[in-house]
mmJSON file of the N, C-alpha and C atoms, coordinates in Angstrom:
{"data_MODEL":{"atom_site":{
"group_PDB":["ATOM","ATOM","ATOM","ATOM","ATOM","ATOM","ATOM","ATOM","ATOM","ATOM","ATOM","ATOM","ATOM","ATOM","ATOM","ATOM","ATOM","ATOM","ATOM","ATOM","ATOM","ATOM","ATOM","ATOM","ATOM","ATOM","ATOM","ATOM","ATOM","ATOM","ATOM","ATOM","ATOM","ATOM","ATOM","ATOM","ATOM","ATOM","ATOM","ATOM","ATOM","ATOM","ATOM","ATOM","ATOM","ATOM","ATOM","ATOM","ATOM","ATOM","ATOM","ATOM","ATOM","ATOM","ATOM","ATOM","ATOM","ATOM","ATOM","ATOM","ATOM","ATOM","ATOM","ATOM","ATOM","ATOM","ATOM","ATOM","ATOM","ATOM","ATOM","ATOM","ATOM","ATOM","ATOM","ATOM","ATOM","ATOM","ATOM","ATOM","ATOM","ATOM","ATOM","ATOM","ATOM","ATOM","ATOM","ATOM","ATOM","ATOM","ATOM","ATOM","ATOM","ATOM","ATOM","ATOM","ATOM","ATOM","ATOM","ATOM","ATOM","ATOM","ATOM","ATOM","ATOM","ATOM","ATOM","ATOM","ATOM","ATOM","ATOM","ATOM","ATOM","ATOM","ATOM","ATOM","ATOM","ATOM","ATOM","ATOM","ATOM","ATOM","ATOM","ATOM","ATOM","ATOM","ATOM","ATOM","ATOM","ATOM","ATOM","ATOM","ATOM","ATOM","ATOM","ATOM","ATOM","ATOM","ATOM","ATOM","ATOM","ATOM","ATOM","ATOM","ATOM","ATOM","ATOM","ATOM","ATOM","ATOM","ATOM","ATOM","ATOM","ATOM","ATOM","ATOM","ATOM","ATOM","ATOM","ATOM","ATOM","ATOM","ATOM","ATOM","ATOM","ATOM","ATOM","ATOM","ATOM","ATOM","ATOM","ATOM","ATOM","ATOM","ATOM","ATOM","ATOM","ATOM","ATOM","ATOM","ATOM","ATOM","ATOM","ATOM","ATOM","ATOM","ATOM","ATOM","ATOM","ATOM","ATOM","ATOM","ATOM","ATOM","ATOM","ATOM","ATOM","ATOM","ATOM","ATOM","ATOM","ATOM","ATOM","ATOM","ATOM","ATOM","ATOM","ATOM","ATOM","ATOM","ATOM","ATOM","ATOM"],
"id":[1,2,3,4,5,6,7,8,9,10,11,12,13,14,15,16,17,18,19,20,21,22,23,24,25,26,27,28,29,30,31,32,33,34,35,36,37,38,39,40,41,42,43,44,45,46,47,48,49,50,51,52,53,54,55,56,57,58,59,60,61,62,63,64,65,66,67,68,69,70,71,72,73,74,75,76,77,78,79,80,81,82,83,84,85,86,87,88,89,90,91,92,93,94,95,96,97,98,99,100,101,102,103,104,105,106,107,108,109,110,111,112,113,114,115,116,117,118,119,120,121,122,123,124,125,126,127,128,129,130,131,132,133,134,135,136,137,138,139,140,141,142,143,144,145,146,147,148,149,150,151,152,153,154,155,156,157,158,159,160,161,162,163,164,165,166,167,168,169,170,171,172,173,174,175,176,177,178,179,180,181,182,183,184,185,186,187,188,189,190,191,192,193,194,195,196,197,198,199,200,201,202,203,204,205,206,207,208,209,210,211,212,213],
"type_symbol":["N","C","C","N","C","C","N","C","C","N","C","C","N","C","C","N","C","C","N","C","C","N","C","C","N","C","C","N","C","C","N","C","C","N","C","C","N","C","C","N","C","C","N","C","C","N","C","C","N","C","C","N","C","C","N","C","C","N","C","C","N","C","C","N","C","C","N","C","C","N","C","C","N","C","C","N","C","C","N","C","C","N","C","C","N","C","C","N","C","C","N","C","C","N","C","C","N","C","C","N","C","C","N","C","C","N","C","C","N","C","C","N","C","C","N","C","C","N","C","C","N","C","C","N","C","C","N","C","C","N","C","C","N","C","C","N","C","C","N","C","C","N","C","C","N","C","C","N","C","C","N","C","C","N","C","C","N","C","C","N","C","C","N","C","C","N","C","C","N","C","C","N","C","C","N","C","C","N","C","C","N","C","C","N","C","C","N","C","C","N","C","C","N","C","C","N","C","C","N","C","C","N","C","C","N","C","C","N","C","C","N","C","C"],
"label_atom_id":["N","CA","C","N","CA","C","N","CA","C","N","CA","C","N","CA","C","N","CA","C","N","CA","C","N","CA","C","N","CA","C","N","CA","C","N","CA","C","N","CA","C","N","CA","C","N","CA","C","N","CA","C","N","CA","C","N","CA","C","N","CA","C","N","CA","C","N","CA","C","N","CA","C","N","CA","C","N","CA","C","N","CA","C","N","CA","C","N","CA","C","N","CA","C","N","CA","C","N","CA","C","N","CA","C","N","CA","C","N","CA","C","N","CA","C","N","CA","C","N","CA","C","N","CA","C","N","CA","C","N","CA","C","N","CA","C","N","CA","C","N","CA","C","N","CA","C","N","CA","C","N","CA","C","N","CA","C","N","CA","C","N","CA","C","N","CA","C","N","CA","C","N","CA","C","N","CA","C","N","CA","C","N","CA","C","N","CA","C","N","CA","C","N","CA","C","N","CA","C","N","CA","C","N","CA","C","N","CA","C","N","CA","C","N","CA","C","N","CA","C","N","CA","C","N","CA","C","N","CA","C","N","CA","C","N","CA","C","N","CA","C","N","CA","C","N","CA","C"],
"label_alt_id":[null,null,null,null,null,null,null,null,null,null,null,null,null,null,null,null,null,null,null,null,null,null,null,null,null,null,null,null,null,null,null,null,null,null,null,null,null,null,null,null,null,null,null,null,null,null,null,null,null,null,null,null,null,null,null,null,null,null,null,null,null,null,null,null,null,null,null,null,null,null,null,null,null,null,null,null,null,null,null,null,null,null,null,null,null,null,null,null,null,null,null,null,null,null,null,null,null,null,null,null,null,null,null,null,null,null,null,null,null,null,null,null,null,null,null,null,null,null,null,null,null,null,null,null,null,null,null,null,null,null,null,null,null,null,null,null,null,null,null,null,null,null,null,null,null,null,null,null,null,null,null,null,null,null,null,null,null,null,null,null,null,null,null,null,null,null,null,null,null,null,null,null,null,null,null,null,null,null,null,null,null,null,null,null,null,null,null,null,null,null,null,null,null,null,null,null,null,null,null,null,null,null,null,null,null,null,null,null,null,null,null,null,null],
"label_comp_id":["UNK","UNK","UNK","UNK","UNK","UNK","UNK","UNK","UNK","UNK","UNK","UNK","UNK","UNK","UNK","UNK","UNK","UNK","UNK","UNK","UNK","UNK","UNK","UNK","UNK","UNK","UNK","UNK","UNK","UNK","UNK","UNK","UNK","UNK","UNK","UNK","UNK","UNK","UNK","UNK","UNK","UNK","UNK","UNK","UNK","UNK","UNK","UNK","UNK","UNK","UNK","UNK","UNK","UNK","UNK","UNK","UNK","UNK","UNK","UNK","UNK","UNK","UNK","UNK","UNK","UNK","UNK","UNK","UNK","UNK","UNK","UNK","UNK","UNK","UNK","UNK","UNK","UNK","UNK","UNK","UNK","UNK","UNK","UNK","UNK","UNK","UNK","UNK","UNK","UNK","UNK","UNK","UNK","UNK","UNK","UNK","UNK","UNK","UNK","UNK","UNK","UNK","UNK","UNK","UNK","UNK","UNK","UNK","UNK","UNK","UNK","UNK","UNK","UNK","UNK","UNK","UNK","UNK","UNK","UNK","UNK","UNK","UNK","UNK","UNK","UNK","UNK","UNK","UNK","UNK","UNK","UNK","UNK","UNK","UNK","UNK","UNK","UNK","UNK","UNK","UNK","UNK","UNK","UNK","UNK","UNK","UNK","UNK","UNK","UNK","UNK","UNK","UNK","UNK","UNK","UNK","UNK","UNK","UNK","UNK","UNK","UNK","UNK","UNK","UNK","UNK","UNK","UNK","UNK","UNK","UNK","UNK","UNK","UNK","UNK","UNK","UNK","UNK","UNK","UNK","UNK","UNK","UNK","UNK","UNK","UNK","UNK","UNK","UNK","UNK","UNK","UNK","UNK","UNK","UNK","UNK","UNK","UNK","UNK","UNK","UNK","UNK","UNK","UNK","UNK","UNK","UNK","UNK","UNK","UNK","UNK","UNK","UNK"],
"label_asym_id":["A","A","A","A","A","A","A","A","A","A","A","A","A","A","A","A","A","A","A","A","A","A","A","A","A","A","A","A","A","A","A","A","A","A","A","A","A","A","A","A","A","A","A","A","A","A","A","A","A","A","A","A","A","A","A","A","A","A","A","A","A","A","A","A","A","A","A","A","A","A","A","A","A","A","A","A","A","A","A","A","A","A","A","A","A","A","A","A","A","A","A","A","A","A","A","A","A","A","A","A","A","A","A","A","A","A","A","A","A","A","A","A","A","A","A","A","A","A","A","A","A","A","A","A","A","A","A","A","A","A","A","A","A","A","A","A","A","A","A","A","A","A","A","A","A","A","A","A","A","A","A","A","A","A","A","A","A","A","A","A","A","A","A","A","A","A","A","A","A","A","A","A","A","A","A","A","A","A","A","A","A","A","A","A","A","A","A","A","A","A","A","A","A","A","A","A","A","A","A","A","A","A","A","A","A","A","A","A","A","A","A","A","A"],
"label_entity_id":["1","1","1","1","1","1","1","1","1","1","1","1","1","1","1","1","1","1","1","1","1","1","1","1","1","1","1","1","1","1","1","1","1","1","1","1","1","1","1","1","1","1","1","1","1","1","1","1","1","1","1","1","1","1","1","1","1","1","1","1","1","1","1","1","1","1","1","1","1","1","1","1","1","1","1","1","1","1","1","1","1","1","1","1","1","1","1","1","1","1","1","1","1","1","1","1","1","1","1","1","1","1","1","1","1","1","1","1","1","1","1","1","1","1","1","1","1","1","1","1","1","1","1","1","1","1","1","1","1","1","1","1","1","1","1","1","1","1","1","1","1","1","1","1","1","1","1","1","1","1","1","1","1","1","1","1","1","1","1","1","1","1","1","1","1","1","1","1","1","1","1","1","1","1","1","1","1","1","1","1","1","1","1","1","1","1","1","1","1","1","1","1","1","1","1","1","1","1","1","1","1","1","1","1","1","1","1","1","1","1","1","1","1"],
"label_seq_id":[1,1,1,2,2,2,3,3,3,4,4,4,5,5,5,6,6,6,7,7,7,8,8,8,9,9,9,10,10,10,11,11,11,12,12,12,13,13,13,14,14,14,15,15,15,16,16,16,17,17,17,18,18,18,19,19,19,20,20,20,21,21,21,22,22,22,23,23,23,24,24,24,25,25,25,26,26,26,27,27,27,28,28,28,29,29,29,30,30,30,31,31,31,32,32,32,33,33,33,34,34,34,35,35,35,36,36,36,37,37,37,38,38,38,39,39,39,40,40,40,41,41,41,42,42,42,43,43,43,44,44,44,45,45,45,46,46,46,47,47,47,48,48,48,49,49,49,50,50,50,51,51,51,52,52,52,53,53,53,54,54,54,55,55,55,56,56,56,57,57,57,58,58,58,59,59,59,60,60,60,61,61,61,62,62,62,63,63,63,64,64,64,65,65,65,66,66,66,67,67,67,68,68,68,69,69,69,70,70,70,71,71,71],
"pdbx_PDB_ins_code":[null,null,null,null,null,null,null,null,null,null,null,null,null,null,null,null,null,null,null,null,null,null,null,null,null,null,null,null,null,null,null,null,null,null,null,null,null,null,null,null,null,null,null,null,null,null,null,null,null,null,null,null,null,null,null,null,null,null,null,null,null,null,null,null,null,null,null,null,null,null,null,null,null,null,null,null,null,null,null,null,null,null,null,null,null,null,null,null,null,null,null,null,null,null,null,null,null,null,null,null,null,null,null,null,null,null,null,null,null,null,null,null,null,null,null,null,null,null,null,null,null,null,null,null,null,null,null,null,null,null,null,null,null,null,null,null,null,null,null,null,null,null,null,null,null,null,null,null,null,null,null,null,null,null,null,null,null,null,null,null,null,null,null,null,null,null,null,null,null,null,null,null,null,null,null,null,null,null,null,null,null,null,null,null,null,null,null,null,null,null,null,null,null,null,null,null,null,null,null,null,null,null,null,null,null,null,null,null,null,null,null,null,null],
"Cartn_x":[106.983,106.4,106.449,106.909,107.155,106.092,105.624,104.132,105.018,104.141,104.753,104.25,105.163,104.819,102.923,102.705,101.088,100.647,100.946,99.62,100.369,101.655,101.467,100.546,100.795,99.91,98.217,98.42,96.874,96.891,97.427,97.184,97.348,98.357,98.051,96.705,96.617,94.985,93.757,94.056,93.138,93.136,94.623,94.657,94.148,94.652,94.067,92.894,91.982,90.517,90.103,90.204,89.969,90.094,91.451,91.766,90.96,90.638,89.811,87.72,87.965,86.274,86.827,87.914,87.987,87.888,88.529,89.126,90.462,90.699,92.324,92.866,93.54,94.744,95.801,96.389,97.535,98.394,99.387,100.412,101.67,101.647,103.48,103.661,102.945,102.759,102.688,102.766,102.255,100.334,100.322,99.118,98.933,97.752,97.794,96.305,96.577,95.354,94.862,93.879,93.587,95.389,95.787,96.812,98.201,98.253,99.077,98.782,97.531,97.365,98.565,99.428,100.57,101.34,101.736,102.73,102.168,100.827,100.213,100.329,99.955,99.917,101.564,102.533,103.99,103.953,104.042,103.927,103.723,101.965,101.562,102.249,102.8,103.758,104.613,105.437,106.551,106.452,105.179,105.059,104.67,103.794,103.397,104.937,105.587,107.272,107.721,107.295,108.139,107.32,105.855,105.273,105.411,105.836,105.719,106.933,108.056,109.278,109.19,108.819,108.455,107.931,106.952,106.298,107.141,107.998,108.65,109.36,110.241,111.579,110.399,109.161,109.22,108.911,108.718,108.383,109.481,110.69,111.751,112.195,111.51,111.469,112.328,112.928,113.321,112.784,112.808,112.468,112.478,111.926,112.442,111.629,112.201,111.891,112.347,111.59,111.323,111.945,112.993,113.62,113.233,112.677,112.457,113.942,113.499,115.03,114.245,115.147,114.02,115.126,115.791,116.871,116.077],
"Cartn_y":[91.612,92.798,93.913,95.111,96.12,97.196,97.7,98.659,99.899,100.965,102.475,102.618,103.747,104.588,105.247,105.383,105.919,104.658,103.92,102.264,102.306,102.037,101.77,102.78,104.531,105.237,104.81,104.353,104.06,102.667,101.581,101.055,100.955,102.024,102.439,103.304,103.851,104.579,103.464,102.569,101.789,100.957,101.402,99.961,101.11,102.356,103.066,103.666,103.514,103.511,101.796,101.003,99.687,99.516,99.831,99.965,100.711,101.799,103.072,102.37,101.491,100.91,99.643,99.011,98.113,96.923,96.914,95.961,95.362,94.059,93.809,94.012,94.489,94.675,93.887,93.582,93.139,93.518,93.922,94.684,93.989,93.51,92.711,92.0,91.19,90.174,90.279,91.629,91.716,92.357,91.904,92.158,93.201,94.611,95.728,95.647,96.098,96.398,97.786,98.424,99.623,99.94,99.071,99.763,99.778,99.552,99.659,100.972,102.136,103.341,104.219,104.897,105.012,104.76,103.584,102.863,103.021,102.65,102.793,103.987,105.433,106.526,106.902,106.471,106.804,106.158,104.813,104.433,105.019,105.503,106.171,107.656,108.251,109.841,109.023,108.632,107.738,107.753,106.857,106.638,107.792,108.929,110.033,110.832,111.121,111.644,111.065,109.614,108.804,109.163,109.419,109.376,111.018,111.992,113.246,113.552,112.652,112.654,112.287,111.194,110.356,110.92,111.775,112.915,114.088,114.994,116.172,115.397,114.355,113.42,113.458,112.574,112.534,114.116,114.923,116.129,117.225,116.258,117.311,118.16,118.225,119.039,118.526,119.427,118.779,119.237,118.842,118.439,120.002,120.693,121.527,122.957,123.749,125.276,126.037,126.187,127.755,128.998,129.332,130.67,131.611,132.807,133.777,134.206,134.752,135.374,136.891,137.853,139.185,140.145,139.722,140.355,140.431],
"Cartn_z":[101.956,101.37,102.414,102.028,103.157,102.667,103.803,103.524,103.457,102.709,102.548,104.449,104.529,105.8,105.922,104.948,104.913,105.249,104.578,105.037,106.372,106.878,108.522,109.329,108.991,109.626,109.701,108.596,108.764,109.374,109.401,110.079,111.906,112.1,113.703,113.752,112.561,113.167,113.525,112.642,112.677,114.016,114.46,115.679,116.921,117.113,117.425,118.191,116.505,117.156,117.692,117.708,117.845,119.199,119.431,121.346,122.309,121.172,121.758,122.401,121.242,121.3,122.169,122.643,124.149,122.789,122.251,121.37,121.343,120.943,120.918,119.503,119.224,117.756,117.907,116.903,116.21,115.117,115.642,114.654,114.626,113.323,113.059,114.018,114.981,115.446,116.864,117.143,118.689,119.093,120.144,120.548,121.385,121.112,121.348,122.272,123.329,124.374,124.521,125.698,126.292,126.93,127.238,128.533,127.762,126.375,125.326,124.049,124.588,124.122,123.507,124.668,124.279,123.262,123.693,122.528,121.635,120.954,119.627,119.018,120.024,119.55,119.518,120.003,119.677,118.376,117.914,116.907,116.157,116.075,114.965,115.004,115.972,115.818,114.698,114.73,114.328,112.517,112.655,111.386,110.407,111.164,110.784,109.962,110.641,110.452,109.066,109.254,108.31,106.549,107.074,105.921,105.247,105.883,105.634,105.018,105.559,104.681,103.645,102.913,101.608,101.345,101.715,100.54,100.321,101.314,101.016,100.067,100.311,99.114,97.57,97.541,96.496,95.303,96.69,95.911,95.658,96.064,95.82,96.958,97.961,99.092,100.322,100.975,102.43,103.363,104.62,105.788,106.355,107.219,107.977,108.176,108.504,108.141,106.873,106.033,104.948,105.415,104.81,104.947,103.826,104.033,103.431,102.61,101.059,101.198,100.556,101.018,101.041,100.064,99.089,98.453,96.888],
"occupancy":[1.0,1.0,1.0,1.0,1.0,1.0,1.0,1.0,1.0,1.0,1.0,1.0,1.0,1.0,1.0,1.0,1.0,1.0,1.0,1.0,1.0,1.0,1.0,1.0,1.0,1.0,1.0,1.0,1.0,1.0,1.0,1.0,1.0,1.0,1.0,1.0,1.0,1.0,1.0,1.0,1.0,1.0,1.0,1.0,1.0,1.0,1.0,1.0,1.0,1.0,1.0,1.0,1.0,1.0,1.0,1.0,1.0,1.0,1.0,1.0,1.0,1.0,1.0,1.0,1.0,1.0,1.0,1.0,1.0,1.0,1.0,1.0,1.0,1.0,1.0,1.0,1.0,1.0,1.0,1.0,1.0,1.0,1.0,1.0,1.0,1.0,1.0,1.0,1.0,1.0,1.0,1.0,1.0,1.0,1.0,1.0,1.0,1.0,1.0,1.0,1.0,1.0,1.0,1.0,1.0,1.0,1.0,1.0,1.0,1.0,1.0,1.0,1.0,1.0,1.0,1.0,1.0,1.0,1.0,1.0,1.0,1.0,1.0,1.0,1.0,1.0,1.0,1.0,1.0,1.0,1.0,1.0,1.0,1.0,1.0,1.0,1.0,1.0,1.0,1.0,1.0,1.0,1.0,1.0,1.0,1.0,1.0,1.0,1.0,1.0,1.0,1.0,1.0,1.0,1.0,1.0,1.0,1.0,1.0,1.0,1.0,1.0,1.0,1.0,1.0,1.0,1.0,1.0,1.0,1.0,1.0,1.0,1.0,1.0,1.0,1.0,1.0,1.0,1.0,1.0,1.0,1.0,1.0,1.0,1.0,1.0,1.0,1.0,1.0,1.0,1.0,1.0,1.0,1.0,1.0,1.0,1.0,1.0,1.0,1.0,1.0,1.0,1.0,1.0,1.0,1.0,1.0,1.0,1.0,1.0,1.0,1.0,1.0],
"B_iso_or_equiv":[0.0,0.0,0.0,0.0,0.0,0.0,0.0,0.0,0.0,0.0,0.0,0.0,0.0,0.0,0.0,0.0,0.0,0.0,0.0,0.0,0.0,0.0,0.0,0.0,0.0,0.0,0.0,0.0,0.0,0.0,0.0,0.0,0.0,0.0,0.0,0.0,0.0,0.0,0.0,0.0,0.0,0.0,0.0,0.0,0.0,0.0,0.0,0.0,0.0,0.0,0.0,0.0,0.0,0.0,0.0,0.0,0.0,0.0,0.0,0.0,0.0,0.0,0.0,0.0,0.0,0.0,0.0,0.0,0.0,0.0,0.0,0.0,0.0,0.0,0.0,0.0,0.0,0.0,0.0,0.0,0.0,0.0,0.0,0.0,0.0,0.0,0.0,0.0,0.0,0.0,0.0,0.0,0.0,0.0,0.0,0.0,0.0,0.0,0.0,0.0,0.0,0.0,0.0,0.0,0.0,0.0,0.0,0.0,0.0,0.0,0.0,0.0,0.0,0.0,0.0,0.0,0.0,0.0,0.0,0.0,0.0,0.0,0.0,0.0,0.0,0.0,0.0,0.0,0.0,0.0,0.0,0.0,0.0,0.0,0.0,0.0,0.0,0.0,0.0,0.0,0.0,0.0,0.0,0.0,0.0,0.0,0.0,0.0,0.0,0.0,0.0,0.0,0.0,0.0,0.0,0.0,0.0,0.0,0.0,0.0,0.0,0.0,0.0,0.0,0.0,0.0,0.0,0.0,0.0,0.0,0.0,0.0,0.0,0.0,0.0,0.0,0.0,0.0,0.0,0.0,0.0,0.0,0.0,0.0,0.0,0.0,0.0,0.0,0.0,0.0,0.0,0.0,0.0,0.0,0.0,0.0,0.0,0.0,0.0,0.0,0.0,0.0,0.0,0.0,0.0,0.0,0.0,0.0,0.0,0.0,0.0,0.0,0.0],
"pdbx_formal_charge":[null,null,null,null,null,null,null,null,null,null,null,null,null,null,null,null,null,null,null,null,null,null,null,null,null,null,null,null,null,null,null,null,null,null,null,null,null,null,null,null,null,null,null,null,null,null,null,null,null,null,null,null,null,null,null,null,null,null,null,null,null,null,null,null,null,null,null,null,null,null,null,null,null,null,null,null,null,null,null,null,null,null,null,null,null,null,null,null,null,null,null,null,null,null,null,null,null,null,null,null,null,null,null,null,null,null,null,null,null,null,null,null,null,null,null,null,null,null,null,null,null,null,null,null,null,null,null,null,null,null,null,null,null,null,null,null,null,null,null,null,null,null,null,null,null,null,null,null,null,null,null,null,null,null,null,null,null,null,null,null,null,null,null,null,null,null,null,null,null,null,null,null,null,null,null,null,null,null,null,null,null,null,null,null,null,null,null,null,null,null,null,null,null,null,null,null,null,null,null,null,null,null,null,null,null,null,null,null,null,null,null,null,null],
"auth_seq_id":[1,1,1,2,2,2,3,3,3,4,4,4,5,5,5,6,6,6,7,7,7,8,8,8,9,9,9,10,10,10,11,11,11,12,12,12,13,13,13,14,14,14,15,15,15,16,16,16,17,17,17,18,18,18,19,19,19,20,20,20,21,21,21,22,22,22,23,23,23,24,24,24,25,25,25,26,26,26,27,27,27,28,28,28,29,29,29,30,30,30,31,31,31,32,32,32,33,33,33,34,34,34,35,35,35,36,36,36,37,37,37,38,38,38,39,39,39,40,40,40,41,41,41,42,42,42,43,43,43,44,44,44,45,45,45,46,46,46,47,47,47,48,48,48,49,49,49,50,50,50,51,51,51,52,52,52,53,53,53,54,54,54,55,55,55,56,56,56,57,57,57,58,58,58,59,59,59,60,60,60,61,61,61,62,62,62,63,63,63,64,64,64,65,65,65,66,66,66,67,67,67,68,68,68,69,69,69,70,70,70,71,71,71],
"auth_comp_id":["UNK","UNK","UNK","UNK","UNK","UNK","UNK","UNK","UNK","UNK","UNK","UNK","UNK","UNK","UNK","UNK","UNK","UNK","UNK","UNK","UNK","UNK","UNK","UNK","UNK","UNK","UNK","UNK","UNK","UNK","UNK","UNK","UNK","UNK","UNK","UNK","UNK","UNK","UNK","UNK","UNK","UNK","UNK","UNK","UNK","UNK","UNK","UNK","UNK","UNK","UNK","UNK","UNK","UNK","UNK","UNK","UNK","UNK","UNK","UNK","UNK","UNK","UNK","UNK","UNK","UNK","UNK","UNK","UNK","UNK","UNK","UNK","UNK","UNK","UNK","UNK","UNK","UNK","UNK","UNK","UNK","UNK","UNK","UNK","UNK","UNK","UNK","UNK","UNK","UNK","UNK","UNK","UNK","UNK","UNK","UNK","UNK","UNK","UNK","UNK","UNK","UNK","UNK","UNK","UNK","UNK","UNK","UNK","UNK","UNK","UNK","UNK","UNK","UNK","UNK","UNK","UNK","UNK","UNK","UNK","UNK","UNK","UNK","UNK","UNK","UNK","UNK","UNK","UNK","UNK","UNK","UNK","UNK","UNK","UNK","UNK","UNK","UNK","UNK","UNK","UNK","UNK","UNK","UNK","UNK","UNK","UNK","UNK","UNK","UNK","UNK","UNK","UNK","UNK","UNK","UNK","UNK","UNK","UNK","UNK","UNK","UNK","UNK","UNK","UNK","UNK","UNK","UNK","UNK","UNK","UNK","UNK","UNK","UNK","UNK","UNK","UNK","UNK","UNK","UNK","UNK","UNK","UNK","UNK","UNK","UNK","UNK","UNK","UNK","UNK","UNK","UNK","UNK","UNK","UNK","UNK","UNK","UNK","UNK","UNK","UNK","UNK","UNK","UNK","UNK","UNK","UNK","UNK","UNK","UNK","UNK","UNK","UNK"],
"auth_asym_id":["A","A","A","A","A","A","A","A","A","A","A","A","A","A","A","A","A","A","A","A","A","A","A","A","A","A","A","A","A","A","A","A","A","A","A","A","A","A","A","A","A","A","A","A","A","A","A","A","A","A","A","A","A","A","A","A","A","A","A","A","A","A","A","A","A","A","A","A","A","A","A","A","A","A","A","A","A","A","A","A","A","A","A","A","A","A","A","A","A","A","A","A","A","A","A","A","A","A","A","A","A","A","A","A","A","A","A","A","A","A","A","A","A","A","A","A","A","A","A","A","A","A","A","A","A","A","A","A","A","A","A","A","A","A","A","A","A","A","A","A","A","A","A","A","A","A","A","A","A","A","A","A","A","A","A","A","A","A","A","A","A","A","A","A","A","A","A","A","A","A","A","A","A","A","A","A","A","A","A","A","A","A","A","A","A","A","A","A","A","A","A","A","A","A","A","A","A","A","A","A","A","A","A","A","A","A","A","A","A","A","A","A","A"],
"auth_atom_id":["N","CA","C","N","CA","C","N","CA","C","N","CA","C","N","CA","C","N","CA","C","N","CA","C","N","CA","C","N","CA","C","N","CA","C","N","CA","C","N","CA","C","N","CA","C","N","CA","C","N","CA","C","N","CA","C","N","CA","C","N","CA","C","N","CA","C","N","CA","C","N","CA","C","N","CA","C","N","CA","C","N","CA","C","N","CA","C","N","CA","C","N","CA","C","N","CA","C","N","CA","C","N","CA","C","N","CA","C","N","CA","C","N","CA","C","N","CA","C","N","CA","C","N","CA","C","N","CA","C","N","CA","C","N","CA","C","N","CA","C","N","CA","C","N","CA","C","N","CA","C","N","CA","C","N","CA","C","N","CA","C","N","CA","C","N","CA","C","N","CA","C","N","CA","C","N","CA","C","N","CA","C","N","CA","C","N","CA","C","N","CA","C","N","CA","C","N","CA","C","N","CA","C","N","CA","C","N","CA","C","N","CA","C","N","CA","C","N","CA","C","N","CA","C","N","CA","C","N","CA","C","N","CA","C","N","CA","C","N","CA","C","N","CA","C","N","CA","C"],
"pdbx_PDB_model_num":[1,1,1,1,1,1,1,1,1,1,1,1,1,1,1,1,1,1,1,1,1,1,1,1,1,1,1,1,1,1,1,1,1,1,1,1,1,1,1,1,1,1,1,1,1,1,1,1,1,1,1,1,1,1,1,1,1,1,1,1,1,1,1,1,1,1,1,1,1,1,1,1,1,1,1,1,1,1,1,1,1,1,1,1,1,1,1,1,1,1,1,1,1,1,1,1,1,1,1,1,1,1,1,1,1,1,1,1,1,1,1,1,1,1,1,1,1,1,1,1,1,1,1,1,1,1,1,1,1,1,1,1,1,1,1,1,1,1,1,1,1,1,1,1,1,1,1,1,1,1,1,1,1,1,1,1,1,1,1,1,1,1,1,1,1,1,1,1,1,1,1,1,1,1,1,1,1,1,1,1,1,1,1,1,1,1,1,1,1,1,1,1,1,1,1,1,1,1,1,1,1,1,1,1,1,1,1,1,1,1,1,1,1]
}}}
């Protein structure tokens, strides 16, 4: 079963704050510490991207900068 990009974001948020309170996480089968911050928050950049695309796609929209047209 493959999660949408929003459930992974949320689940790095979740791993996230967890690390943040000196907790251990687990994601897709690795184990996430304090000194594994980073990586989590690249992750969650990552997944963020991924989920903002699937929404511009399902809305018809692409990716990018808005050009004015002034004609």
């Amino acid at each position: 079963m493959s999660k949408t990009a929003q459930a992974m974001v949320d689940l790095y948020i979740e791993a996230e704050i967890d690390v943040l309170a000196g907790k251990t996480t687990v994601i897709n089968g690795r184990q996430f510490t304090a000194e594994n911050l980073q990586e989590i928050r690249a992750g969650r950049q990552e997944w963020e991207r991924r989920a903002t695309a699937e929404t511009l796609k399902a809305a018809g929209k692409r990716p990018g900068p808005a050009y004015a047209n002034f004609n």
